[in-house]
N, C-alpha and C positions, 0 to 999 in steps of 0.2 A: 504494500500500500504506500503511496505518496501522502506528502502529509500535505499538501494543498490544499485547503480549505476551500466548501464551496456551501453558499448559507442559501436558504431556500426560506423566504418571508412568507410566514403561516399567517401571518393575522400583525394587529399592529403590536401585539406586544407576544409573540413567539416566533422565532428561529427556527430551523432547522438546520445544523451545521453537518456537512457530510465529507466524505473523505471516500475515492476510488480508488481501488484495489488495482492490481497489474492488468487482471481482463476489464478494467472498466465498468466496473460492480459499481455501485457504490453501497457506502456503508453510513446508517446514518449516528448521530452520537445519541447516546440510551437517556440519556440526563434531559436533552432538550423533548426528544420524540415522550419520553414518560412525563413533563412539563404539560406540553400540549393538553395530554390524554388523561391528565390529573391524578398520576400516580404519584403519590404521597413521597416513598422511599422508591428511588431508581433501581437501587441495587435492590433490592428484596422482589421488583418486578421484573429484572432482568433474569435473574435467577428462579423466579417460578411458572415463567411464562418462554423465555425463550432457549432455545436449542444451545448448546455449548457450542457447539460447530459452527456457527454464526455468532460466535460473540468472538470480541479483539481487545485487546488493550493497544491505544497508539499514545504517542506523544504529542501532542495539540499545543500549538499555539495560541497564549491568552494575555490578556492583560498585564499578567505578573511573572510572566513567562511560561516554558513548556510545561506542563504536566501531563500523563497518564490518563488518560478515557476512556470509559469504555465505548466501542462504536458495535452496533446490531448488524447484520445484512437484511437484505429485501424480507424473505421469508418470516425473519423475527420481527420486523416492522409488522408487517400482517398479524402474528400472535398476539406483538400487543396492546392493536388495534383491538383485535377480537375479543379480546378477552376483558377491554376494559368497558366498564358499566357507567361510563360518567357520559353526561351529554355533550359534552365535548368530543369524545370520540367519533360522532356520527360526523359534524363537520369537516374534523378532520382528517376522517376516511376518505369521505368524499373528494377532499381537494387533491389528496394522495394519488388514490385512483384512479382519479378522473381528469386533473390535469399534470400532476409532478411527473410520474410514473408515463401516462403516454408522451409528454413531451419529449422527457429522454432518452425513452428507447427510438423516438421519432430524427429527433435533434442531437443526441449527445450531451445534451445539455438544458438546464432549466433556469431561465432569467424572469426578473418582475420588472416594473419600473418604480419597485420602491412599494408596490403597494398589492395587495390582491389582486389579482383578475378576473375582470368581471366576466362573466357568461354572455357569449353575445350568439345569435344563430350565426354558423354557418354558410355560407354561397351553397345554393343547393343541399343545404341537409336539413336535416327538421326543425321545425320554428320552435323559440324557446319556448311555446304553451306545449307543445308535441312531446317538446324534453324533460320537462316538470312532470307531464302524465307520466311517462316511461320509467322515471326516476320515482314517482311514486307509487305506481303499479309493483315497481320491481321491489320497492320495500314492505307492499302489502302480502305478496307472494313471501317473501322470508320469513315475515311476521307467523307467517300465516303455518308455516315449516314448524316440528318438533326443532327445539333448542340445539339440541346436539348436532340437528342435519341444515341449520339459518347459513354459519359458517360455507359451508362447501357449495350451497345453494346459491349465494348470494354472488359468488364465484363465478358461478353453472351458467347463469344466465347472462352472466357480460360476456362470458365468453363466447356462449350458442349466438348471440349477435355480432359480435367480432369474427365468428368465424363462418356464420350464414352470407355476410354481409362484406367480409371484406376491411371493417372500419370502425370504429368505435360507434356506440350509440349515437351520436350527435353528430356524424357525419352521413350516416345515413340517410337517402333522397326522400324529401317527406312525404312522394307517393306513395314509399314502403312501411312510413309511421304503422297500418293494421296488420302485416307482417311482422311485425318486429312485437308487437302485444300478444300475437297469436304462437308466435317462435317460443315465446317467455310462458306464458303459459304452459305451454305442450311439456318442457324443461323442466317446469315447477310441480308436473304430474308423475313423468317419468319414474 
């Protein structure tokens, strides 16, 4: 891992500071991602929530100089997302998912100007009433799932329209908006 810092602005008062690994992983740091997500003790959540195998200790650059951190990978991001009960979590799944995460496998990379971004439609994909349905259809379907199976489920359905479609949800042409409800469904019964 290089220790090149790269911060990703959740909101006006959270960070996300990450750090890429030699294949261009990145890793994000456990302290800020469990901030976010409103875990109390980092360390008590890293350790009961995430895989060792995914966990790092780097040397970080700070204020008072370098210290030791621990950074999570992609997978354990998700763990402890899922696993936390705050409502904060929901938002910041959401932005993770929806815009961090596709940007950079898109781009290499994730920039803001300083501030959130905002949700705007697409050139040819679904209008954002289309996308607000889809987005809440899809969390009525998890709801809707025993506990155990919300997780994998919640998963199931971005993917069956990523992979029906070629495209994230929000790119999709919005003649195909009642395909893409009906795709989700079928998924949610399977």
């Amino acid at each position: 891992m290089n220790n090149q810092i790269s911060t990703f602005k959740f909101s006006e008062n959270h960070s996300i500071r990450t750090i890429a690994d030699e294949k261009g992983e990145f890793w994000f740091l456990a302290n800020d991602v469990c901030g976010v997500l409103g875990y109390v003790n980092p360390r008590d959540a890293v350790s009961k929530h995430c895989k060792l195998k995914g966990v790092a200790k780097r040397d970080t650059p700070t204020e008072s100089g370098n210290q030791e951190m621990t950074y999570i990978n992609e997978p354990n991001l998700y763990r402890l997302i899922i696993k936390s009960r705050k409502p904060e979590a929901e938002a910041f799944e959401e932005w993770v998912m929806e815009d961090v995460l596709p940007t950079i496998r898109k781009t290499g990379s994730y920039q803001t100007s300083g501030s959130l971004k905002t949700k705007t439609a697409l050139p040819n994909g679904l209008t954002l009433e289309q996308q607000d349905e889809i987005k809440k259809f899809h969390r009525e379907l998890v709801q809707t799932a025993p506990k155990e199976k919300q997780a994998k489920l919640a998963i199931q359905l971005w993917s069956s329209v990523k992979s029906k479609f070629g495209v994230s949800y929000k790119e999709v042409a919005s003649e195909h908006y009642p395909e893409v409800l009906s795709l989700m469904a079928r998924v949610a019964v399977e």
